[in-house]
N, C-alpha and C positions, 0 to 999 in steps of 0.2 A: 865351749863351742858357741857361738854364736848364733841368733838367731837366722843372721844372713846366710851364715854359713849353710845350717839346718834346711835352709830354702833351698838353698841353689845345690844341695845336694840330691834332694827332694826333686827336683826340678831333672838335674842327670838321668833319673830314675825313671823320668816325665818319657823321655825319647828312646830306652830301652824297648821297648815294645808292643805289642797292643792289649797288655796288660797293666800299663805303666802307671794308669791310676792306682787302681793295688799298690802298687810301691810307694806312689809316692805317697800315698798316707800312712802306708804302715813304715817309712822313713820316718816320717814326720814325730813329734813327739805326741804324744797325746792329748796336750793343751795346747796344741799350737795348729791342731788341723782343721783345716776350714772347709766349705762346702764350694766344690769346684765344677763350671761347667763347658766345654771346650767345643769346638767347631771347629771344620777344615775341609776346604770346598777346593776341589783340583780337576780344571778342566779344558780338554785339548781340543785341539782347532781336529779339521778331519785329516787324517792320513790312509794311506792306502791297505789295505786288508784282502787276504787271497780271493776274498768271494766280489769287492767292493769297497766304498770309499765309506769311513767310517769315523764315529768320531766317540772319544772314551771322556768318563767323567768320574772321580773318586770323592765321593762326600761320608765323612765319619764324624759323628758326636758321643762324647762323652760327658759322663757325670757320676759326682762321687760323691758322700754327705755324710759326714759321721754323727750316727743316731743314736749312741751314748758316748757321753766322756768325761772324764774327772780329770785331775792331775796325771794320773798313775795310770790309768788307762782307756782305750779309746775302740768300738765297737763299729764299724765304715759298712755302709752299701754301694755299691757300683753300678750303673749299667751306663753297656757303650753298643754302640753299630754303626756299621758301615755299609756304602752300598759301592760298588762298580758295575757302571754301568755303560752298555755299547749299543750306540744308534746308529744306521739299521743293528738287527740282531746278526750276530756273527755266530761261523762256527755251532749253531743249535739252539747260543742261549743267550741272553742279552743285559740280565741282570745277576750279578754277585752280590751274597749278604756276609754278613758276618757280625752275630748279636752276642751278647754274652751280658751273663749278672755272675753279683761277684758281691762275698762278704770275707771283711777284714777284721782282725783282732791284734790289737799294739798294746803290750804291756812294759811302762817304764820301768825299768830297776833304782833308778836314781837319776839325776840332773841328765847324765850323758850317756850310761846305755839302755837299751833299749830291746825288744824282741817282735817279730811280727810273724802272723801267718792271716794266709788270704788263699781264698781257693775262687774259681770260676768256671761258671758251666754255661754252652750259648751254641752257637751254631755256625759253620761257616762253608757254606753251600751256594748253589743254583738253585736250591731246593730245603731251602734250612728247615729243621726241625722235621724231615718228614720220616729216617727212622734213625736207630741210633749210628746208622756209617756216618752221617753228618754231621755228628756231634762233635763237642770239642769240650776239654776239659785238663784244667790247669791246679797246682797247687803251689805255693811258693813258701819257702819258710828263711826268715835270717833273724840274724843276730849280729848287734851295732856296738863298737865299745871305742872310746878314744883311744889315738898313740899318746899323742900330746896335744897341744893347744892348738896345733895347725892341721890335723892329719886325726884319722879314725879310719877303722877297719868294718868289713860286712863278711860275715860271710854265710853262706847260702845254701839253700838246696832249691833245684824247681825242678818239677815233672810238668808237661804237656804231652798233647796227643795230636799237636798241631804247629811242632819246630820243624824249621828247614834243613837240619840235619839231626841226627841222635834222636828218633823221634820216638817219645814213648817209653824214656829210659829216665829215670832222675837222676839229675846232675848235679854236682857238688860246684861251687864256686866261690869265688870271693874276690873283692874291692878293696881299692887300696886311695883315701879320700884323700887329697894334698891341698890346702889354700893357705899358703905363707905370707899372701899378702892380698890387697884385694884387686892387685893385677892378674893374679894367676890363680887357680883353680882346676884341678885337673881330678881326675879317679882316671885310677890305673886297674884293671881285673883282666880276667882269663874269661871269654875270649873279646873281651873287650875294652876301651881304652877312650877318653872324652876328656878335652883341652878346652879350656878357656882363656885366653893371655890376649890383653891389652897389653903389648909391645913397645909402643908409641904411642906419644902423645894424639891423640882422636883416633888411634887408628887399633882395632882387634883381630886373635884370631879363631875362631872355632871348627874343633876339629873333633866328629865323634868317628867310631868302628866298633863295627859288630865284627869282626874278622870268620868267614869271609864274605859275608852276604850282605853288609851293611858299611856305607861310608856315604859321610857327608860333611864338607869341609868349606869353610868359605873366611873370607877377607871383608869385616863392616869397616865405616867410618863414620864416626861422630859426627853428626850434623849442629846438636845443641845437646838439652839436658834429655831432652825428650826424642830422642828418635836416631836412629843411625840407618844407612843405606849400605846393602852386602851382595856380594856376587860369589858363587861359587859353583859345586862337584856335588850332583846327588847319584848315589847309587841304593837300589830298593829292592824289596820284593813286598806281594802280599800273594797266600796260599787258600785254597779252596780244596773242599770235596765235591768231588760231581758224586751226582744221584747215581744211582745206578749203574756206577764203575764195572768194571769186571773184576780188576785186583782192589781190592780192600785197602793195599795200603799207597795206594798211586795216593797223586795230589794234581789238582792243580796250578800252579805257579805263573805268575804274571809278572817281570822283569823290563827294568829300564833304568835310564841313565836321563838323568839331566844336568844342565849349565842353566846359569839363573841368576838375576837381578833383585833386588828386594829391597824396603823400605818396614819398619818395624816399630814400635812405637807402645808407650803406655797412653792411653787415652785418657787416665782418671787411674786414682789408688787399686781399684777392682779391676778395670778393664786393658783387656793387652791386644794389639791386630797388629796384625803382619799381611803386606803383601805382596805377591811374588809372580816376576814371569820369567820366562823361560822357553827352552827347547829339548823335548822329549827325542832321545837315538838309542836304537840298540835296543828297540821294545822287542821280546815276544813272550810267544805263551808258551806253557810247554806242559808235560804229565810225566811224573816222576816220583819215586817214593821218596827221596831227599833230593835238597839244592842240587846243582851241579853249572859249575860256569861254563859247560860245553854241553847241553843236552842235547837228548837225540828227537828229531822230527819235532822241531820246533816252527810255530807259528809264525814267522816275522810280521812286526807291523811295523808301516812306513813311520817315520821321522816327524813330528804335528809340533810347533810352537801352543804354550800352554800359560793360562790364568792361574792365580793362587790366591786363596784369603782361608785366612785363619783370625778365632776369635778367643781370647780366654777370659773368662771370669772368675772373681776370685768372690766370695760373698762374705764380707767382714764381719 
């Protein structure tokens, strides 16, 4: 396997979730992970809101930094947060957090497999950290081995206390890595699925899913060495505890759809930005123990055109 390969699988792992630093270094091999730190700033014009006209803003950072490592094995810390946030304040409350740290452990067996476990504990509230209904906490364990020279398998367990469906229960999984050539690259798992393929000459296409809560698909085109321009299909969620619920296992859930243009780019060997606009449909809120694509007594918020910028650094 390659080292490209090892990346860009790493990197798959990147957009699984909001634990996806975890992953991606406990993917990583042990000599090969670096200290990473990432930004993502997402913010809407105003749309209409039952009380008033209102306008939403999603900013989250992460960073990861492995603070021992040898050949054979590699010791990582985490911490990430996010914030959402609504001006005026809506509905009661006007700011959402979502913190979390997080420690990794990766131990190579040899050139190509591999073992990881990573656990995180943090808060994802109106009111973080005030008792433990707030709380959130994850643990994730796999195990990495090649097919052959193109392909390698994962397979997995993760528990949270903070998924959109099955919440609370550890679940067994597994990936299935493909890249036969360096047009195409794909992982194929249960419940999810993520495409890479250069098609044509400048032209790509990428396509990930969470099935059913996650999908995000789009069409770039090559501009030169450095940068391609892409339009696509986002569908999302991100989930909250309110303070003071009456059911314990309610959530909060925030839902939307976007269409969106984009321009993306390495800036230097370290640095990566992307940026993005768009139009936000199909937002609301809702309070629910799991997802649901039809909930009951949902929030609607009006339709708002939306800014994006994302930053990644890589520290060599």
């Amino acid at each position: 396997m390659t080292k490209a390969s090892w990346i860009f699988f790493a990197f798959i792992f990147f957009t699984l979730s909001s634990h996806a630093f975890e992953l991606t270094s406990g993917l990583t091999p042990p000599k090969m992970q670096k200290t990473m730190l990432s930004y993502s700033g997402l913010f809407h014009d105003k749309s209409d809101f039952p009380q008033e006209r209102a306008s939403t803003s999603y900013q989250s950072m992460n960073f990861i930094a492995p603070v021992y490592k040898t050949d054979d094995e590699a010791v990582s810390f985490s911490l990430s947060g996010s914030q959402f946030s609504v001006r005026p304040a809506q509905n009661n409350f006007s700011e959402l957090y979502d913190m979390q740290v997080g420690l990794g452990y990766t131990k190579a067996l040899d050139e190509q497999r591999l073992w990881s476990v990573s656990a995180r504990y943090g808060s994802a509230s109106d009111k973080p950290f005030e008792d433990s209904t707030v709380t959130t906490l994850g643990i994730t364990a796999f195990y990495s081995y090649p097919s052959d020279d193109t392909s390698r398998w994962l397979l997995l367990v993760d528990y949270s206390n903070n998924r959109p469906i099955l919440n609370e229960i550890p679940l067994p999984g597994f990936a299935y890595f493909y890249a036969p050539s360096k047009t195409f690259r794909g992982v194929f798992g249960v419940p999810f699925a993520s495409v890479n393929w250069d098609y044509a000459e400048k032209w790509g296409l990428e396509v990930f899913t969470l099935v059913p809560w996650v999908f995000k698909g789009s069409i770039n085109y090559k501009l030169n060495e450095y940068a391609r321009i892409y339009t696509g299909l986002d569908f999302s969620q991100v989930t909250y505890y309110l303070y003071g619920r009456a059911n314990r296992n309610d959530r909060l859930f925030y839902d939307e759809k976007k269409i969106f243009l984009g321009i993306k780019s390495p800036l230097s060997k370290s640095v990566f930005a992307e940026f993005e606009a768009g139009h936000a449909f199909d937002r609301a809120f809702f309070v629910d123990e799991n997802y649901t694509t039809d909930p009951k007594n949902p929030v609607d918020i009006g339709n708002a055109f939306y800014g994006k910028v994302t930053l990644r650094f890589v520290f060599l």
